[in-house]
C-alpha positions as CSV (number, residue, x, y, z in Angstrom):
1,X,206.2,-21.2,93.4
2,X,202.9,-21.0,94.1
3,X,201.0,-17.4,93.7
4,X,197.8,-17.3,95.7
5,X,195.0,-14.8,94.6
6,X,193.9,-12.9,97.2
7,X,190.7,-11.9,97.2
8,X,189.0,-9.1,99.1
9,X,185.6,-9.6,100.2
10,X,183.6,-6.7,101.0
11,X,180.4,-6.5,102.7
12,X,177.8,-3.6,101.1
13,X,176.1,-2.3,104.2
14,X,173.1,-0.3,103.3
15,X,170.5,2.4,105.0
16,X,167.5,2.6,102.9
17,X,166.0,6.3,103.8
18,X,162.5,7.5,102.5
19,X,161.8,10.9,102.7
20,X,158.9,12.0,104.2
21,X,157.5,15.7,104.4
22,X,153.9,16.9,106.7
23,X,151.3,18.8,104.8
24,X,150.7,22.1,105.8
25,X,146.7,21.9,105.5
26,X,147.6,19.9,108.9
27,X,148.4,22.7,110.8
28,X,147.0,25.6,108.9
29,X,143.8,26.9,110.2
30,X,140.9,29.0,108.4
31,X,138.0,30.9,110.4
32,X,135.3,32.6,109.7
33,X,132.9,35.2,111.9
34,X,129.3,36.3,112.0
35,X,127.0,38.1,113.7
36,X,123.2,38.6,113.7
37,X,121.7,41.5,113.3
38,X,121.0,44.1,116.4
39,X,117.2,44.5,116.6
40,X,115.7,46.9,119.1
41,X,112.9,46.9,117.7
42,X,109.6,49.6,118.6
43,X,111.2,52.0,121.1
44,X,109.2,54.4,123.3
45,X,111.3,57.1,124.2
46,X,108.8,59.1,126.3
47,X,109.6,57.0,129.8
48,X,113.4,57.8,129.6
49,X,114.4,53.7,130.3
50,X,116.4,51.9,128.6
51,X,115.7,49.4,126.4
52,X,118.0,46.2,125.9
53,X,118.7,43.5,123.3
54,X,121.4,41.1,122.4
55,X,122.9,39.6,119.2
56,X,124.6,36.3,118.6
57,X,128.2,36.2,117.1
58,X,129.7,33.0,115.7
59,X,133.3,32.0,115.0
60,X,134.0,28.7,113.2
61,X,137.3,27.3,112.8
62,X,139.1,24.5,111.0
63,X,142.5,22.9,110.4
64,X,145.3,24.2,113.0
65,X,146.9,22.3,115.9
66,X,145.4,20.3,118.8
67,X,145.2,23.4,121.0
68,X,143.1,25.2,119.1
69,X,143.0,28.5,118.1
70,X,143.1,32.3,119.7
71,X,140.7,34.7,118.3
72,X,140.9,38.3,118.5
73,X,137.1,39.8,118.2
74,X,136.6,43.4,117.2
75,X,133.5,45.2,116.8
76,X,134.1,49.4,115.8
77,X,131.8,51.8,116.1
78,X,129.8,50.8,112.9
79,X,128.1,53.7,110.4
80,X,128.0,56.7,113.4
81,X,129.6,56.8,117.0
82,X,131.8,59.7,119.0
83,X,133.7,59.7,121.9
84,X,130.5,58.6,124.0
85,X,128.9,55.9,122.4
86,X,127.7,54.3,119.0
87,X,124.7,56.0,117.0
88,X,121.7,55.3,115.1
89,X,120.6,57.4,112.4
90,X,117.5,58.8,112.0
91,X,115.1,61.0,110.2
92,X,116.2,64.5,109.5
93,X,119.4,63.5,110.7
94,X,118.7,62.8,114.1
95,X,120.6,60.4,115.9
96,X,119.7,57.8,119.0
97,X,122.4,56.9,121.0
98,X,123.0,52.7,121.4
99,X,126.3,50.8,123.0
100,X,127.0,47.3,122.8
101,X,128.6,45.1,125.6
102,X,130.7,42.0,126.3
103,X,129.1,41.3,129.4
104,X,125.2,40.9,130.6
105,X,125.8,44.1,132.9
106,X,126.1,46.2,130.0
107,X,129.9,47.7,131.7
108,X,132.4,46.8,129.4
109,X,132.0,48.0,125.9
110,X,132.9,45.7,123.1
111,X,135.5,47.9,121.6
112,X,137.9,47.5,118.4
113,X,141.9,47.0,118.0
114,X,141.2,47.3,114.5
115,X,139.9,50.4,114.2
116,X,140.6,52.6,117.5
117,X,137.0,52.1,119.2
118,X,137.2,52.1,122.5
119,X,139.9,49.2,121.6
120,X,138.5,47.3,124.1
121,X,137.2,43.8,121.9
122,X,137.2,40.2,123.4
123,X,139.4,37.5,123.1
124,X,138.4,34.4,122.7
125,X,139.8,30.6,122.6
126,X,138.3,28.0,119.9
127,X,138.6,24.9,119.8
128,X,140.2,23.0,116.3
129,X,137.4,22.7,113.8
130,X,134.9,23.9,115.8
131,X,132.2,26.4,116.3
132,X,131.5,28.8,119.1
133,X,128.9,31.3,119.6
134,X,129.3,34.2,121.8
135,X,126.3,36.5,123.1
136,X,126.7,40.6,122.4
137,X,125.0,42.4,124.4
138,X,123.2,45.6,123.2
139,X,121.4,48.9,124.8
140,X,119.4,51.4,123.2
141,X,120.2,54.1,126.0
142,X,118.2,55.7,128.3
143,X,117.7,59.9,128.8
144,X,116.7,60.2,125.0
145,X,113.2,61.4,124.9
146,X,114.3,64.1,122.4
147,X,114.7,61.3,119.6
148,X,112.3,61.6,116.8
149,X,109.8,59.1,115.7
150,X,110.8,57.1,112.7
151,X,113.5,54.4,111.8
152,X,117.1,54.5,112.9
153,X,120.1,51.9,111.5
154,X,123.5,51.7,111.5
155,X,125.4,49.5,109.2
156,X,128.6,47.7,110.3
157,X,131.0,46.9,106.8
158,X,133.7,44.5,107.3
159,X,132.6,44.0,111.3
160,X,132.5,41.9,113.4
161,X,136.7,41.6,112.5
162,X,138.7,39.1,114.0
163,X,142.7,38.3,113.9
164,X,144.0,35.0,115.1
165,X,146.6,32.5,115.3
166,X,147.1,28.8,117.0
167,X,147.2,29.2,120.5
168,X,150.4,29.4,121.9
169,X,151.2,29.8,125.5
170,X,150.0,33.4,126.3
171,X,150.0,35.2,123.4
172,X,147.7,38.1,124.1
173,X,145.7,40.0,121.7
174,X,145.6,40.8,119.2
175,X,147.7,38.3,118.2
176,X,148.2,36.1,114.4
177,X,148.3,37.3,111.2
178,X,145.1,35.8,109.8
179,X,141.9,37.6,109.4
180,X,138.3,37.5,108.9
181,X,135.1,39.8,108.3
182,X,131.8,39.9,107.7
183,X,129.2,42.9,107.9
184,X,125.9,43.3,110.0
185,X,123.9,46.2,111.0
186,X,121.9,47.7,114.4
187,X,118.3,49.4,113.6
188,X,115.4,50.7,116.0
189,X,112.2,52.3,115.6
190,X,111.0,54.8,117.4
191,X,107.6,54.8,117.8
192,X,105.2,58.3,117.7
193,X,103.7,58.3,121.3
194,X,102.1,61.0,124.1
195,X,101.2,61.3,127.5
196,X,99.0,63.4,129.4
197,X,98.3,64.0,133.3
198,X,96.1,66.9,134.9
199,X,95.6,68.9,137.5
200,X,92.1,69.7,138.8
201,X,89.6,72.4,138.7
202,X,88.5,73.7,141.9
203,X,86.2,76.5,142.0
204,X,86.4,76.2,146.0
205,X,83.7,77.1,148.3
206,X,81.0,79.4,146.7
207,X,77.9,80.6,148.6
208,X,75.9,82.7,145.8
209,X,76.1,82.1,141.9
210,X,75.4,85.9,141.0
211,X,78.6,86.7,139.3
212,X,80.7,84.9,137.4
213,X,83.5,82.3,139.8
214,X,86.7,81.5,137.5
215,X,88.9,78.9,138.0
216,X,91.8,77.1,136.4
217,X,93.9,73.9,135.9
218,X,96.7,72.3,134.1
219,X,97.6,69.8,131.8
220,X,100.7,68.3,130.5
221,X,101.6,67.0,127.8
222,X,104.3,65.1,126.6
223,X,104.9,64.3,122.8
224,X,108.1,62.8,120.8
225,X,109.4,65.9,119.5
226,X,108.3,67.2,116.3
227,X,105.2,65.4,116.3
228,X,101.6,67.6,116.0
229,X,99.4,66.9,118.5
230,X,95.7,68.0,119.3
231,X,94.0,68.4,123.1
232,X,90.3,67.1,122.8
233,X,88.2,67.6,126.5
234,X,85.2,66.0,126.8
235,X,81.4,67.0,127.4
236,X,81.7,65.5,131.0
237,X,79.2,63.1,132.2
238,X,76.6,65.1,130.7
239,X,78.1,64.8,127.4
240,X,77.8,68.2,126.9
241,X,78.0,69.1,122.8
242,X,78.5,73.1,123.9
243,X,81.8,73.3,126.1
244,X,80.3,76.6,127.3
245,X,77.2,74.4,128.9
246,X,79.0,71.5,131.3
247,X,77.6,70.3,134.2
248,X,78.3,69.9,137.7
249,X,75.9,67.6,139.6
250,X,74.7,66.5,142.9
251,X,71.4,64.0,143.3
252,X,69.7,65.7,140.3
253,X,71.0,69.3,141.2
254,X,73.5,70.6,138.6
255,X,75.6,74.0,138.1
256,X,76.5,74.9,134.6
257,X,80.5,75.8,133.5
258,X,82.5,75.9,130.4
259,X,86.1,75.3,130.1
260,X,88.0,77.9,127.8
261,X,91.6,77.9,126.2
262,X,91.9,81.8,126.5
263,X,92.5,83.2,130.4
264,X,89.5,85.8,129.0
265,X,87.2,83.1,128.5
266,X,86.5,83.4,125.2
267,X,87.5,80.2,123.4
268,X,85.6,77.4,124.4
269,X,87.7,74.0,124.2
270,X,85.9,70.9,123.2
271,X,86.2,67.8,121.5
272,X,85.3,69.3,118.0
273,X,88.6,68.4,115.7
274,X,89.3,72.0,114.2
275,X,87.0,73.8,115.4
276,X,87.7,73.7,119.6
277,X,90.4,71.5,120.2
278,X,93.7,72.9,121.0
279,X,97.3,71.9,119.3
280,X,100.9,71.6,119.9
281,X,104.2,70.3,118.3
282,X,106.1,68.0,120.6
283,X,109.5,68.4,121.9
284,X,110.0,64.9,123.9
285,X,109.5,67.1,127.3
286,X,106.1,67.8,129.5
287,X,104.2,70.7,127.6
288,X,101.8,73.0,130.1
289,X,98.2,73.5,128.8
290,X,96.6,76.0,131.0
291,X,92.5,75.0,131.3
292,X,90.3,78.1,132.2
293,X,87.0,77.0,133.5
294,X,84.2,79.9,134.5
295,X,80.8,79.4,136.1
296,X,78.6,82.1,134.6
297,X,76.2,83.5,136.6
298,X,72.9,81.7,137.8
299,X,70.3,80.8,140.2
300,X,72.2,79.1,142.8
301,X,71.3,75.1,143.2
302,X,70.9,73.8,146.8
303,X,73.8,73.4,149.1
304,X,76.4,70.7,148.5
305,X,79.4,69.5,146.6
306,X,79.3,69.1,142.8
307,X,81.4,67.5,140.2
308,X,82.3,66.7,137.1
309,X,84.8,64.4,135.0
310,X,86.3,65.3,132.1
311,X,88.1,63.0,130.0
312,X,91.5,64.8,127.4
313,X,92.3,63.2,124.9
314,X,95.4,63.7,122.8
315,X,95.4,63.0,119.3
316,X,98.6,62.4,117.0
């Protein structure tokens, strides 16, 4: 009897596999966020207007997904600010009020989620590994002619803040759990300034020089507040050196005057620093200087109208 072997054959089949993993540094995403400082610069008060500036932020970004990323931008209320707007302060603590804006209308205020202000910031889309700067816009506000002279800041720590994440779909802000800082400041000077205007003198219609003709007129000033001031008036156009002994002319014909400080005529007011001038202190509104002019008594000049300019000065 034969006996037969039998042999199995098997065939091996194989899958060779290789794992394979992606590296997080491809999707992961880093930004940063800065912002130049808000300069007003030299700020006259005085006319009431406001005064505007703007300020550049900039958000770079890197690593994340195709479709970029979704920044959340806050901006608080920086070193001083209430319910109404930001502040600058001052000297003496005084305060200017300033308010920065997302749009060139100066409407919407740029606001914080962060930190409560106004809560109002900006959101904004960025491309992967890119850079994109966006324009603040800034007011110094009008109405504030009480501000002192003198410098005014505010200091921002940890703002301009943003938040974001990759974008996806609609996520609204503030959305992501990453963050980024960095700190800038807002600053104006207020510059020491006056104005003056008058009112004229007119004696009126006089037919006989024999007694003394009074008169009076009115000027006003208008000084940042706290600042000294001093009231100079000039000799006239016969550059007079007693302010007691001005004159009136017509085609060689003069009358003599004096302007006075005092409604009894007894304090002459020139332009002798100290010794005629008169003074204030400033408050940011129009100041009233009353100006007393008299024509003493004397021989009366021909018939005609006479005149005389005289310049004020104020000094500060």
């Amino acid at each position: 009897m034969h006996r037969f072997l039998r042999r199995r054959m098997f065939a091996w089949i194989g899958v060779a596999c290789a794992a394979f993993t992606i590296p997080v540094g491809a999707l992961a995403q880093t930004c940063t966020v800065s912002m130049t400082a808000v300069a007003f610069g030299n700020v006259n008060v005085l006319p009431g207007t406001a005064v505007d500036t703007t300020s550049t932020l900039t958000v770079t970004c890197s690593g994340g997904t195709g479709g970029g990323q979704r920044i959340c931008i806050s901006i608080g209320a920086g070193s001083a600010g209430d319910s109404t707007s930001r502040l600058l302060n001052g000297p003496s603590s005084s305060t200017a009020r300033y308010e920065l804006y997302s749009d060139a209308g100066r409407t919407t205020k740029w606001g914080s989620w962060q930190s409560g202000y106004d809560l109002a910031g900006v959101q904004l889309d960025v491309s992967k590994n890119s850079t994109t700067n966006v324009t603040v816009y800034a007011r110094f506000l009008g109405s504030q002619q009480t501000d002192k002279a003198g410098s005014y800041t505010s200091t921002f720590t940890s703002n301009p803040f943003i938040q974001y994440a990759n974008k996806s779909g609609n996520n609204a802000c503030p959305t992501g759990g990453l963050t980024a800082s960095s700190s800038t400041s807002a600053g104006a000077t207020v510059t020491s300034s006056c104005n003056v205007s008058a009112t004229n003198i007119n004696f009126g219609t006089i037919t006989m020089l024999n007694s003394n003709k009074d008169a009076q007129g009115t000027l006003s000033i208008q000084c940042n507040s706290s600042l000294p001031y001093a009231v100079s008036l000039s000799g006239g156009n016969a550059s007079a050196t007693d302010p007691t002994r001005r004159k009136m002319a017509l085609s060689g014909a003069n009358v003599t005057y004096g302007l006075y400080q005092d409604s009894g005529r007894t304090q002459p007011w020139g332009d002798s620093a100290g010794v005629n001038t008169n003074s204030g202190t400033g408050t940011g509104a129009s100041q009233n200087m009353t100006v007393y002019g008299r024509i003493a008594a004397q021989t009366t000049p021909k018939p005609g109208t006479y005149s005389d300019t005289i310049i004020a000065t104020v000094s500060y």
